[in-house]
Structures are given as C-alpha cells and as structure tokens.
N, C-alpha and C positions, 0 to 999 in steps of 0.2 A: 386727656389726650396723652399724659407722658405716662401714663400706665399701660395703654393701650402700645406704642412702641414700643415702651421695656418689653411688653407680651410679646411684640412681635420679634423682636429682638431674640427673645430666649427660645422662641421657634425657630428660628431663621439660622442660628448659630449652630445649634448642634446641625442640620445640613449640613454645613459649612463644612465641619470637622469629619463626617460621615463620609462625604465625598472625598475626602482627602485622604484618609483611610480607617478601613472598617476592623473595629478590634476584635471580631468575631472573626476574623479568618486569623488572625493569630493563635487565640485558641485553639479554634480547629486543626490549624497546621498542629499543634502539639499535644492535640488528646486523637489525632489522628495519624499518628506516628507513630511505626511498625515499633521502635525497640528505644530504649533508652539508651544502650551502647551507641545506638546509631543517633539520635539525638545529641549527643554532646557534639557531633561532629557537624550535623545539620542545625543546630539551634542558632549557632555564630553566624551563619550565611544568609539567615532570611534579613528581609530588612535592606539587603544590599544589592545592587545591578546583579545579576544572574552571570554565571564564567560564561566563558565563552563555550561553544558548544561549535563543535566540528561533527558537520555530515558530507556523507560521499556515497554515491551509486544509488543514487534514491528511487524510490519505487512510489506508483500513485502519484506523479509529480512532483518537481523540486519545489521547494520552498526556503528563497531567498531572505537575509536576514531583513530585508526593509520589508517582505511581505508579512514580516513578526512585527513590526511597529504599531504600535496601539491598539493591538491586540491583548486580548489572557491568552496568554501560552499554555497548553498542558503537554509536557515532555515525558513521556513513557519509556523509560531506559529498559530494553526488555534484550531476552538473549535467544535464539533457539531454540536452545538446548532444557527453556524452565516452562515446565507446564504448566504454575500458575501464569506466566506471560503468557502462550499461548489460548490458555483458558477464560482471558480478559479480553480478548480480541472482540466476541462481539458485542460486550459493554464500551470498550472505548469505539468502533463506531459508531453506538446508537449516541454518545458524548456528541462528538465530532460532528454527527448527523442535524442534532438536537438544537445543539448552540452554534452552530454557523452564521448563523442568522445575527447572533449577538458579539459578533464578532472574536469567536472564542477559536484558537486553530488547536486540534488536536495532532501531532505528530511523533512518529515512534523514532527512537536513536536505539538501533540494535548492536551489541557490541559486550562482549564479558572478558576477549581474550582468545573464545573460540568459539566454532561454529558459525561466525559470521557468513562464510562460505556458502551457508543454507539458507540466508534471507528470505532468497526470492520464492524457493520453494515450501519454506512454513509458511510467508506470507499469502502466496496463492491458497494452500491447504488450510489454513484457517480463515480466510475469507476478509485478509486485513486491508482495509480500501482505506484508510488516514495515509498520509505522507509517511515515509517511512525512510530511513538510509542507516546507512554505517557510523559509527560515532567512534571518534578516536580516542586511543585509550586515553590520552591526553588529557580530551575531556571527560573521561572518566573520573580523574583523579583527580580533577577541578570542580568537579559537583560530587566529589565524595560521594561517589556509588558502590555502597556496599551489598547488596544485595538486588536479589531480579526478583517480580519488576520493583524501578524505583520509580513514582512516578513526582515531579516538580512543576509546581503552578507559577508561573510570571505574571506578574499585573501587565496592564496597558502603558506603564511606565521603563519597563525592563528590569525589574524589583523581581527579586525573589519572593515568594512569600510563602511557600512550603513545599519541603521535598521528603521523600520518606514516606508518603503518604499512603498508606493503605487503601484499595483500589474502592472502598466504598466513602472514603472521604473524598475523591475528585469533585463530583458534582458539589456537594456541599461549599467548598470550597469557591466554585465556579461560581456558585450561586451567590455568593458571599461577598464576592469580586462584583460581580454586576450591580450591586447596589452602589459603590462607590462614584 
C-alpha cells in the first residue's frame, strides 16, 4: 500500500511542477531568439510581469488590459515600413484564428518611430484582422524593442516568457504555454 502511494505520488508531483511552469518554454524562448546582442537585453525580463504596454487608435477592435487577464498574450511589435512585418501578417492571423479557442489573444503594437501614420492602410493591404493599435515609444523602450518584428509571449499570469522570438517560434512557444 505505501509503495503504491509513493507511485502515485512521484506521478502526481511532476504535474504539479508542470503546471506551474513549463521549462520547455524557456528554452525555446532562447534557442528562438533572433540574436544574441538582443538576448542580453531580453534574457533579464523573461520570468518577470511583462512592462507595461501602451496602445492607441486601435484597429479590429480595442482590447482592454482586463480583456488580457488569464490569457497567453502574443504581442507583435511590428512597423510599416518592415516587410518581414508585413510578410507575417497572414501567419499571425492563422495564430490568432487557431488558438482562440484556447484562450490565446494575438495583437499587433505598431510603432518604430515612424510611419505609424500608415497603420490603417498596410493593415487593410495586408489583410491584418488581430487587434492592432499604436504603441508608444515608451513602451518601446520598456520591452527593449530592438528590431521589427519583435514578437513577446505573456503567460496566463502576466509573466514574461519570451520576447525576441523569431516568427516560427510563436506557436511552439503557444503550445508550450498551454500545457501548463
């Protein structure tokens, strides 16, 4: 009988920890990560509540900070003016499309400095249907956005858990998340 409970035990535990968090999305955050320059600056932030993130003039509906609550966030920092951004557009709806269901919100913060002015009309001409608004540069500089696009995953908790991501680590990442 107490063998039987140790067993269940040493089953039951690693859930435990699983749930709690998954150490496969660490990794991935960081063998999915565009550059090592930009990793020293993104590596310190995972692990922690996510900056704050300022949007304005949003397109495809607003999406307020409680409607991010216990959610996976995937945050697409993207600009105009970068044709890999523009070239993502209909992988992150099929994202967005995909895991809805799972409670996952995909939404773009467009915003480099310049060209914001032209949101509305790349968005139509690329056919971008996720939530979308302006990001101030503020919050640029508080999620250390070095490059376009950046894209940042938030757990269900408001955790960071990887930014920098190269646009075929998303899902993986997504996926990673939904086991906890």
């Amino acid at each position: 009988m107490n063998q039987l409970r140790v067993l269940a035990l040493c089953l039951f535990i690693p859930c435990l920890a699983g749930a709690v968090e998954n150490p496969r999305v660490a990794a991935l955050a960081r063998e999915g990560h565009w550059l090592e320059t930009g990793w020293a600056a993104h590596g310190p932030m995972l692990g922690k509540p996510a900056p704050s993130l300022d949007l304005t003039g949003w397109l495809n509906g607003e999406v307020r900070p409680s409607a991010m609550r216990g959610k996976i966030v995937v945050v697409d920092f993207w600009a105009t003016w970068c044709g890999p951004c523009r070239a993502s557009v209909p992988h992150n709806n099929e994202l967005a499309k995909k895991f809805a269901g799972n409670g996952v919100l995909v939404i773009g913060a467009c915003g480099s400095g310049r060209g914001e002015e032209k949101m509305e009309e790349v968005a139509k001409a690329t056919g971008l249907a996720y939530p979308t608004a302006r990001v101030a540069q503020a919050s640029i500089a508080a999620w250390k956005v070095q490059w376009w696009p950046t894209y940042a995953v938030i757990d269900r908790r408001g955790t960071l858990r990887a930014i920098g991501l190269k646009p075929g680590y998303v899902e993986k990442v997504i996926d990673a998340l939904l086991v906890e």
